[in-house]
Every structure is written in structure tokens, then in C-alpha cells.
Backbone as JSON, one array per atom type, in Angstrom:
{
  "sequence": "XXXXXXXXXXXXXXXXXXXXXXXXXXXXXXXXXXXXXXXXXXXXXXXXXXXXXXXXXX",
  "N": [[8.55, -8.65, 6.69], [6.53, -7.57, 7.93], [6.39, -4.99, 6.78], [5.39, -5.67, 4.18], [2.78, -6.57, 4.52], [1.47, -4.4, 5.08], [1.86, -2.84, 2.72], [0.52, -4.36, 1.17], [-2.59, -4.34, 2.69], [-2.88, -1.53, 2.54], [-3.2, -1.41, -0.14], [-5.53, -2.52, -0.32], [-7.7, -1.69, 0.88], [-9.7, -0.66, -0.15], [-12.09, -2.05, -0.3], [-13.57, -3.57, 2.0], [-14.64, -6.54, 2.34], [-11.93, -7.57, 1.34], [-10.09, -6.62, 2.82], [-10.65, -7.42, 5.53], [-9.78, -9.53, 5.15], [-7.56, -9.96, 4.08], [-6.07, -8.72, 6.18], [-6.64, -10.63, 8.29], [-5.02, -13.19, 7.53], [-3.05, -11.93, 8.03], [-2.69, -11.06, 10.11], [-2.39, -13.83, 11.09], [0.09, -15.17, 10.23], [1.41, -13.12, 10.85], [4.43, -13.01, 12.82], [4.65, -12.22, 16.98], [5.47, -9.61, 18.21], [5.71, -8.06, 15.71], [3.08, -8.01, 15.47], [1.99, -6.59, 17.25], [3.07, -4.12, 16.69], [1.27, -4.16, 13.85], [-0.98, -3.9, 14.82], [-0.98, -1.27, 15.87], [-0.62, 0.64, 13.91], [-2.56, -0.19, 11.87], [-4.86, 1.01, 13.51], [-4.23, 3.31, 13.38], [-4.14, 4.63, 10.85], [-6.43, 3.32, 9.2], [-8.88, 4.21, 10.48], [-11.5, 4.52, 9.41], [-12.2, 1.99, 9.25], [-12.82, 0.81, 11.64], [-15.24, -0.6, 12.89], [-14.04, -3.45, 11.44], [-11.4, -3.46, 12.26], [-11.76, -3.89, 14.71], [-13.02, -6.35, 15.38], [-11.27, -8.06, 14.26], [-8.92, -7.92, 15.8], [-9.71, -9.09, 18.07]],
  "CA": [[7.2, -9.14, 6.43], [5.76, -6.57, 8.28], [6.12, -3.62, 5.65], [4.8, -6.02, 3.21], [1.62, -6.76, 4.82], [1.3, -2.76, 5.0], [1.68, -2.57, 1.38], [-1.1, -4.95, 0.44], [-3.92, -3.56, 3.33], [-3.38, -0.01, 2.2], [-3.55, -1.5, -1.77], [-7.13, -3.28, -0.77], [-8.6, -1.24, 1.84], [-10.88, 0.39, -0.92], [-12.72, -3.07, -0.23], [-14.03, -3.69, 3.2], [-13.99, -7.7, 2.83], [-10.46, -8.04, 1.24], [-9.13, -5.97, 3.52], [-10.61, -8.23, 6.42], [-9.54, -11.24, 4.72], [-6.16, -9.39, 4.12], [-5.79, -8.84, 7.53], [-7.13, -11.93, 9.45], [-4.29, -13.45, 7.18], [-1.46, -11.28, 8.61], [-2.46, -11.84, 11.66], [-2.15, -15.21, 11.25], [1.09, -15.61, 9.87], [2.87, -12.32, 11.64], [4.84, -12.6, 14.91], [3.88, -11.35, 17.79], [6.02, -8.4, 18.2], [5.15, -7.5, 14.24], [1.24, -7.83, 15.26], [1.73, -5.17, 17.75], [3.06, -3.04, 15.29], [0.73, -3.63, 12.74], [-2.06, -3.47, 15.23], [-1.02, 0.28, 16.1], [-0.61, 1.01, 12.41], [-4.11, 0.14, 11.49], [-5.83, 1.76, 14.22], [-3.64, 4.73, 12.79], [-4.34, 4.59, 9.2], [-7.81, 2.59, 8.84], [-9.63, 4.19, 11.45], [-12.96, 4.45, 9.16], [-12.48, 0.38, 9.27], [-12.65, 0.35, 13.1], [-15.55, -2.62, 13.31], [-13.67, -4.5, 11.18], [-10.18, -3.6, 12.81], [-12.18, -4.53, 16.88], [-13.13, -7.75, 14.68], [-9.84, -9.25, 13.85], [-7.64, -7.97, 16.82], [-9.97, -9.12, 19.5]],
  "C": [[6.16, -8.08, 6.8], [5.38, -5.37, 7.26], [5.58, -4.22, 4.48], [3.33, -5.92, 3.42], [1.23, -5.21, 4.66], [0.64, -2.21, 4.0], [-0.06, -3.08, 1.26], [-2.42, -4.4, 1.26], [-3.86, -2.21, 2.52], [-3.84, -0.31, 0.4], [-5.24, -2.08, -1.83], [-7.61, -2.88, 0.46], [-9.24, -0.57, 1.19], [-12.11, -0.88, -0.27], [-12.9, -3.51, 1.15], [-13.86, -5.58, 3.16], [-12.75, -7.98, 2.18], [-9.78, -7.43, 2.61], [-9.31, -6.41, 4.6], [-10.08, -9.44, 5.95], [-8.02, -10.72, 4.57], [-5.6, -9.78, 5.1], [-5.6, -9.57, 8.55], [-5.68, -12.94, 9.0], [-2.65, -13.14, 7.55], [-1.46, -11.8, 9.51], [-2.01, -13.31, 12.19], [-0.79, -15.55, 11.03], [2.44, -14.3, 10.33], [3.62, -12.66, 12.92], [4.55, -11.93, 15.64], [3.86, -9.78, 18.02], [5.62, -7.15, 16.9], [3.82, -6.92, 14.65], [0.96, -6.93, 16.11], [1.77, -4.12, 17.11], [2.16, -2.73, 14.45], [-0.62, -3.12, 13.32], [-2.43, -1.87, 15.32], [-1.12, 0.75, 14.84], [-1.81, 1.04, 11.8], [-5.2, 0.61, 12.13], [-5.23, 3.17, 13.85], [-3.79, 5.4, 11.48], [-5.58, 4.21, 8.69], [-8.79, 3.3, 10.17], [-11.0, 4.31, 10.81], [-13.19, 2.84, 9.08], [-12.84, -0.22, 10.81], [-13.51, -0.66, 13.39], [-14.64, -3.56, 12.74], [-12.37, -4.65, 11.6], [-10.4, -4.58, 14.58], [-12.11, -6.36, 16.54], [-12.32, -8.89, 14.81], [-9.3, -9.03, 14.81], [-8.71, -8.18, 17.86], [-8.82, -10.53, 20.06]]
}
């Protein structure tokens, strides 16, 4: 599930609210262990999204 969610943020991060609405969505439905992962992953890859990454993972 995890490498899916991956897929689709990097396919709609041209778009600042899909890609929060993307996201808020993973979060919701990943496991915990996953949401660490993906957390490090998008502070690794999205860092010009960083309000909207502080946003969703507070």
C-alpha cells in the first residue's frame, strides 16, 4: 500500500490541494509503521510542499 500511495502523491504533487487531499487520505488509511515511512519520504521528496507536509503530519 505504501508504494502505491507514493505513486499517486508524486503523480499529483503538480497540484498543491490534491496532493493535500492525497495525502490526508493516506494518512488516514496507512498503518502506523507505513506512515513513518511515508512521512520520511515526503519530507525527502516534497520539500517545496513543507507547509502543507507540517499540516497533515502534525
Amino acid at each position: 500500500m505504501l508504494e502505491y500511495v507514493k505513486l499517486i502523491l508524486e503523480k499529483v504533487s503538480f497540484d498543491k490541494q490534491l496532493f493535500e487531499k492525497e495525502l490526508k487520505k493516506s494518512i488516514r488509511d496507512l498503518m502506523k509503521e507505513e506512515l513513518i515511512d511515508l512521512k520520511k519520504w515526503c519530507y525527502e521528496n516534497f520539500s517545496k510542499e513543507h507547509e502543507i507536509l507540517n499540516r497533515c503530519f502534525v
